[in-house]
C-alpha positions as CSV (number, residue, x, y, z in Angstrom):
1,X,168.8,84.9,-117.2
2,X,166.4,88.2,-117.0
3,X,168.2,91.3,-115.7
4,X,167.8,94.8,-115.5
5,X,170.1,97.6,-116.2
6,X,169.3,100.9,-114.1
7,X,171.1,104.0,-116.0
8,X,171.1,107.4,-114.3
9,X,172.4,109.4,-117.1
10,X,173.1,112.4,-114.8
11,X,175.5,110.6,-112.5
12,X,177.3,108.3,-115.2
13,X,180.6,109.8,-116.8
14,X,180.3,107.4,-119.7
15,X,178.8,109.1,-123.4
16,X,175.6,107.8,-125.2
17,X,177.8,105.7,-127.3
18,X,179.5,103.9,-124.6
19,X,176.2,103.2,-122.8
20,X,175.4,101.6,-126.2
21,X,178.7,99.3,-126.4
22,X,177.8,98.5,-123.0
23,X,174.1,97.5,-123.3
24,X,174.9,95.4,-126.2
25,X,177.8,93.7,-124.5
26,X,175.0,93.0,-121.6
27,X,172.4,91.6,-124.0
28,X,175.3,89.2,-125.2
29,X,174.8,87.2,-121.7
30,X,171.3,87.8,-120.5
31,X,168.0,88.7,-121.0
32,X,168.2,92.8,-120.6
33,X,165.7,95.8,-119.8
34,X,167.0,98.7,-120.0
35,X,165.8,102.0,-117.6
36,X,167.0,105.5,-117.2
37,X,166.0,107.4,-114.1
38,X,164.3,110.6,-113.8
39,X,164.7,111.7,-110.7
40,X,166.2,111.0,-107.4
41,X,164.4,108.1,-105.6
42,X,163.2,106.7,-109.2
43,X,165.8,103.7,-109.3
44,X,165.1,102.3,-105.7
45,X,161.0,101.9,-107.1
46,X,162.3,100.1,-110.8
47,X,164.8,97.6,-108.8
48,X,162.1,97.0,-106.2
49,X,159.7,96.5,-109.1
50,X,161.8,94.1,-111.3
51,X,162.8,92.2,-108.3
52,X,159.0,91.4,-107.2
53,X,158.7,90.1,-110.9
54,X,161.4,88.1,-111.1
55,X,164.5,89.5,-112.6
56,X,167.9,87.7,-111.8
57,X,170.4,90.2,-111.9
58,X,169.8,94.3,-111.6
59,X,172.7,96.2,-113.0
60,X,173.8,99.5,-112.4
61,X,175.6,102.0,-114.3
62,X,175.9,105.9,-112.3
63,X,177.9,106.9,-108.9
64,X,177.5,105.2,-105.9
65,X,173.8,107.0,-105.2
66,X,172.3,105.0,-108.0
67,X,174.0,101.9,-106.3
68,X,172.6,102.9,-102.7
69,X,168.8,103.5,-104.2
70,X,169.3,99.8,-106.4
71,X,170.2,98.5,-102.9
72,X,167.2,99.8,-101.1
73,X,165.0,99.2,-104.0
74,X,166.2,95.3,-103.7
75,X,166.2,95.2,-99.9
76,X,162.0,96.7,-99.9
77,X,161.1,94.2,-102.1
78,X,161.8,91.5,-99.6
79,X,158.2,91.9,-98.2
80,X,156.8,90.7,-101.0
81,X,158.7,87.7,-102.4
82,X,157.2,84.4,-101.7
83,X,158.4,82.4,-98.7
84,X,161.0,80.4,-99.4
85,X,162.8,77.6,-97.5
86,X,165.9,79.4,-97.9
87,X,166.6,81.9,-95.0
88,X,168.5,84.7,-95.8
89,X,168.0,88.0,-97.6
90,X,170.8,87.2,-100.1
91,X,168.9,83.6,-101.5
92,X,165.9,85.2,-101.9
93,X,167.0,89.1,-103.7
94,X,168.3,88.8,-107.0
95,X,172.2,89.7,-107.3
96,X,173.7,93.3,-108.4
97,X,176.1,94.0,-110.6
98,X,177.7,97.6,-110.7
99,X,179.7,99.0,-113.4
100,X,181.6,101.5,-112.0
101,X,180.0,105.4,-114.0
102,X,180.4,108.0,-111.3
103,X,183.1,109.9,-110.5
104,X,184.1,107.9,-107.5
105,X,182.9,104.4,-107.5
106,X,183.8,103.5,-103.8
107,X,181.3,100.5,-103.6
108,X,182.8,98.8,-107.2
109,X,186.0,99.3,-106.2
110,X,185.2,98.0,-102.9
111,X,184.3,94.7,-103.9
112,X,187.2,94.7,-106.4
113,X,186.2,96.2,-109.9
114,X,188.4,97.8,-111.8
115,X,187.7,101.8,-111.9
116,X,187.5,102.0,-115.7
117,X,184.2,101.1,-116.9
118,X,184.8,99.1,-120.2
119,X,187.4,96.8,-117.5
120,X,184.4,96.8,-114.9
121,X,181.8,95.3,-117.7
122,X,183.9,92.4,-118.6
123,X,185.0,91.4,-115.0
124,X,181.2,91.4,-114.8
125,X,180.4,89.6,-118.2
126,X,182.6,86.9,-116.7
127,X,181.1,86.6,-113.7
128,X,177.6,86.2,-115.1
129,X,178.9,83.4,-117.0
130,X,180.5,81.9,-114.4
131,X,178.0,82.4,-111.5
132,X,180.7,84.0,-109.8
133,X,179.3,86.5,-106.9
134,X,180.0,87.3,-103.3
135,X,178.0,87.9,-100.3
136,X,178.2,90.9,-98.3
137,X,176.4,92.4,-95.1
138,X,174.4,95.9,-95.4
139,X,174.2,98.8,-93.0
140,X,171.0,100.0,-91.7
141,X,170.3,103.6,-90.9
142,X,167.0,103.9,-89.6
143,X,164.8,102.4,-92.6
144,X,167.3,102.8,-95.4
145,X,170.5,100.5,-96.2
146,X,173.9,101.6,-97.4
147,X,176.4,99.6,-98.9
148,X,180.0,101.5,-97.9
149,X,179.7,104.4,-95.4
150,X,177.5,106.6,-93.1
151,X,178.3,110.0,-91.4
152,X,176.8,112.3,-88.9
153,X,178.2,115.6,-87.9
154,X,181.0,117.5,-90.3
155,X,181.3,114.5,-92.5
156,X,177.9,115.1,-93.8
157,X,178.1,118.6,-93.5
158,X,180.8,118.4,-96.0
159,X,178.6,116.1,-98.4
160,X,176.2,118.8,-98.2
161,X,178.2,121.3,-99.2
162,X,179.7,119.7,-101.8
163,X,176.1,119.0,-103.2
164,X,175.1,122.3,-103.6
165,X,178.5,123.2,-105.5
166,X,177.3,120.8,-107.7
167,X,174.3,122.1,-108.0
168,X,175.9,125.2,-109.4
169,X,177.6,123.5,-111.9
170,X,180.6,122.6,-110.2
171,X,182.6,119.3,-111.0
172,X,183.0,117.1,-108.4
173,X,187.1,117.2,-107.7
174,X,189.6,116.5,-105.0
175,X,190.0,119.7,-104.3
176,X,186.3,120.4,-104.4
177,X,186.2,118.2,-101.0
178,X,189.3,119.9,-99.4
179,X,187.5,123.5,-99.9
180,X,184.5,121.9,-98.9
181,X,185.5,120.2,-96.0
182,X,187.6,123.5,-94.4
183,X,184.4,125.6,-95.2
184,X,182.0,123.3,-93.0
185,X,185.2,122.9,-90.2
186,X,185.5,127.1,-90.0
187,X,181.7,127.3,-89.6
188,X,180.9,123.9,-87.2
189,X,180.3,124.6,-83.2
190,X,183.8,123.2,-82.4
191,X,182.9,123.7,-78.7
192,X,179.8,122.4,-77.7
193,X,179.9,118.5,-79.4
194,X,176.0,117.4,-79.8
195,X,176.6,114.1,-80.4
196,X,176.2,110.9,-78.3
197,X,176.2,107.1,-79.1
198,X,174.4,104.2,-77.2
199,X,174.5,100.6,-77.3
200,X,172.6,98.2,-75.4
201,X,174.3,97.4,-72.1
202,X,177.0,99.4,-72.7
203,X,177.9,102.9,-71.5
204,X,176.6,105.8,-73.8
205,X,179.6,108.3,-75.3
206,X,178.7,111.4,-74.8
207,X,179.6,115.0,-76.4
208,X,181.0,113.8,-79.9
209,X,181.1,115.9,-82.4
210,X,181.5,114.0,-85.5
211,X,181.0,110.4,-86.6
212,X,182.1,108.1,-89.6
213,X,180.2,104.8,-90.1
214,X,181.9,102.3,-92.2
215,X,180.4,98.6,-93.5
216,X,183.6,97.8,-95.5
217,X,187.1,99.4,-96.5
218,X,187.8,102.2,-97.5
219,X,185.8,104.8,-96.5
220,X,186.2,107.1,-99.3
221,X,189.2,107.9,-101.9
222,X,191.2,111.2,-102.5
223,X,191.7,111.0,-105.9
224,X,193.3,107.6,-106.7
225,X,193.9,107.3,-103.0
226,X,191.7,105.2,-100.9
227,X,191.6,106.4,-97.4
228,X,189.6,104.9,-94.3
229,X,189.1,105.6,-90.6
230,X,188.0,102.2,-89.8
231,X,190.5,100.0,-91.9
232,X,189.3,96.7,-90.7
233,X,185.9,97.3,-91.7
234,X,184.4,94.6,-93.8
235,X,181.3,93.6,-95.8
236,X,181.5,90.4,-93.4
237,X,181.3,91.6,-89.9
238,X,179.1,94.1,-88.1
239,X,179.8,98.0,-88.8
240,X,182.8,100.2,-87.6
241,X,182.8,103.9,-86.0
242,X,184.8,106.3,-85.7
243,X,184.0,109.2,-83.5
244,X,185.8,112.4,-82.9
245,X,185.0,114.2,-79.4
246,X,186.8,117.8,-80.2
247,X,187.4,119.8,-83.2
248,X,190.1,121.6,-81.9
249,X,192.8,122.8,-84.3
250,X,195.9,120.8,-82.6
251,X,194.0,117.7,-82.2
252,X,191.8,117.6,-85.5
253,X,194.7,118.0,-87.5
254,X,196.6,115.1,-85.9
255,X,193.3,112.8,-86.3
256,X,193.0,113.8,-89.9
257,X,196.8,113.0,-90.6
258,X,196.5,109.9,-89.0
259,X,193.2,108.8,-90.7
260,X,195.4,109.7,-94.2
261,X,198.0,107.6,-93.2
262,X,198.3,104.4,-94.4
263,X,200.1,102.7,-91.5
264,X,198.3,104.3,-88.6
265,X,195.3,104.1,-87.4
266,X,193.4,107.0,-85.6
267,X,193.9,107.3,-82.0
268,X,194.3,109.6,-79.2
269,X,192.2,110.8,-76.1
270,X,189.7,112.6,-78.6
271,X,189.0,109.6,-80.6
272,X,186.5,106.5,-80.0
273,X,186.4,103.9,-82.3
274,X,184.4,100.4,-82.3
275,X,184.9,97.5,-84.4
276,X,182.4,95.1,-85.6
277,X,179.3,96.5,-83.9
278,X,175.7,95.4,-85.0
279,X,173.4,98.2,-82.7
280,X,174.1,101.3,-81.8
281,X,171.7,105.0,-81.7
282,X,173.3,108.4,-82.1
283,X,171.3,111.4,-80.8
284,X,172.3,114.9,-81.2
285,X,171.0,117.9,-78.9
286,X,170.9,119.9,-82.2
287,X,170.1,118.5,-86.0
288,X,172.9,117.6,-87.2
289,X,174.0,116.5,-91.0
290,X,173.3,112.6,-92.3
291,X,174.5,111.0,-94.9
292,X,174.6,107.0,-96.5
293,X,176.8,106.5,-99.2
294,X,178.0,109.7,-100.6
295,X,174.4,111.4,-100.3
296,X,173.2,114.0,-98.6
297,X,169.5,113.1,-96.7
298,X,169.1,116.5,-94.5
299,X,169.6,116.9,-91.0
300,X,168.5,114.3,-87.8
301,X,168.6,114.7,-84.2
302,X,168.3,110.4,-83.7
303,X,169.4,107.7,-85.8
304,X,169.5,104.1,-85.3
305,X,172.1,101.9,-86.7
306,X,172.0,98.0,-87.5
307,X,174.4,95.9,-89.3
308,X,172.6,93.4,-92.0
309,X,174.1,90.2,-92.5
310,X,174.4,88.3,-95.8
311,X,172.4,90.6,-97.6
312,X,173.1,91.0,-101.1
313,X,174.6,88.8,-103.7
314,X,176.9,91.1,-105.7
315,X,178.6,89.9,-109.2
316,X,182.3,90.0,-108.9
């Protein structure tokens, strides 16, 4: 079995040493090539390379940005695979494996890897052995896929901001996200929502303000806590949405305490949410702030929105 292993040594939390216990531990079960990425956008052309040439398995080790670009790399390489009797994406891609580097790790621990890396590799080493994998469904934002989450509006705005902490120097923490997320609230047009959402054959919703796109549960986590607006999102339906008209005070603060709650989920007369949807288009009067997966792609005034079905292969 030929695999690749995709590092992005900025991203990963693990040393030099552990990436060495955990490239030999790879090379123990399969044929490995090892690359580390250079820059942002690097590992989407590598995966889409390897896959056009063959390779079984691509692995990752970083945050879930490395994951999203191994995902798109793997999804653009579709054009250019042989026909093949069999019909979906998934029997023609090669599988992923993710071992779980970043501070985060949504997508791993979404499909159930442990969060500790050294835990991750084995559950992974086992499943290569084994052939054990699952099949999951993709979001589609315009012409790039995401594996976990989309936003549009303050969730992005937050992402953004957090990125350019970073940028400083800052660690990504909790409470890095709590500053960050009051910061773009205080400074948002709370008053005039941008934001509205068509489907076809179905009324457009007008004048939201913010919106969360989930393909699976959860969302995000706050700290060890997983929290998600959409809790029965899943890799095996259609995508979930959760849009929030006003940003007043009274009302935002109620929507945010009931999206942290375990037990309840959001509602109220400022809230839309849809389950299991496959189209939809959000437009925005003014650009707004995107974001797939964690990562911050600059502001849009139209996006369209597709759900993927049985995508990807991923080793779990």
């Amino acid at each position: 079995m030929r695999a690749l292993l995709v590092v992005n040594p900025k991203a990963t939390t693990t040393s030099e040493r552990s990436r060495d216990v955990l490239i030999r531990a790879l090379r123990s079960a399969v044929d490995l090539r090892v690359e580390f990425t250079r820059r942002r956008g690097h590992a989407v052309a590598l995966v889409r390379d390897a896959a056009q040439h063959g390779v079984d398995v691509v692995v990752t080790l970083g945050g879930d940005g490395t994951v999203n670009e191994a995902v798109n790399g793997l999804m653009g390489a579709l054009p250019y695979l042989p026909p093949m009797d069999r019909t979906t994406p998934a029997e023609r891609l090669p599988a992923l494996a993710v071992v779980p580097g970043g501070s985060t790790n949504v997508f791993a621990r979404a499909v159930g890897l442990p969060k500790d890396w050294i835990e991750g590799t084995g559950v992974i080493l086992e499943g290569l052995r084994a052939g054990r994998f699952r099949t999951i469904g993709l979001g589609r934002a315009d012409d790039r896929y995401f594996t976990f989450c989309a936003g549009f509006g303050l969730d992005a705005g937050v992402i953004r901001r957090v990125e350019r902490a970073r940028s400083r120097g800052r660690v990504s923490t909790t409470a890095l996200y709590l500053r960050s997320t009051f910061g773009e609230y205080l400074a948002t047009d709370r008053r005039h929502p941008a934001i509205s959402l068509e489907r076809p054959a179905e009324t457009a919703v007008d004048e939201l303000a913010t919106v969360i796109i989930q393909n699976t549960t959860p969302w995000t986590y706050l700290g060890d806590r997983p929290v998600s607006p959409n809790p029965d999102a899943s890799f095996d339906l259609g995508l979930d949405v959760l849009g929030v008209r006003q940003l007043a005070v009274a009302s935002t603060t109620r929507t945010v305490t009931q999206i942290l709650s375990p037990r309840t989920n959001p509602h109220g007369r400022q809230v839309v949410q849809l389950h299991d949807v496959h189209e939809f288009t959000l437009l925005a009067r003014r650009p707004e702030p995107f974001q797939l997966d964690g990562d911050y792609l600059g502001e849009r005034e139209k996006v369209r929105f597709t759900s993927v079905a049985q995508a990807l292969r991923v080793i779990c």
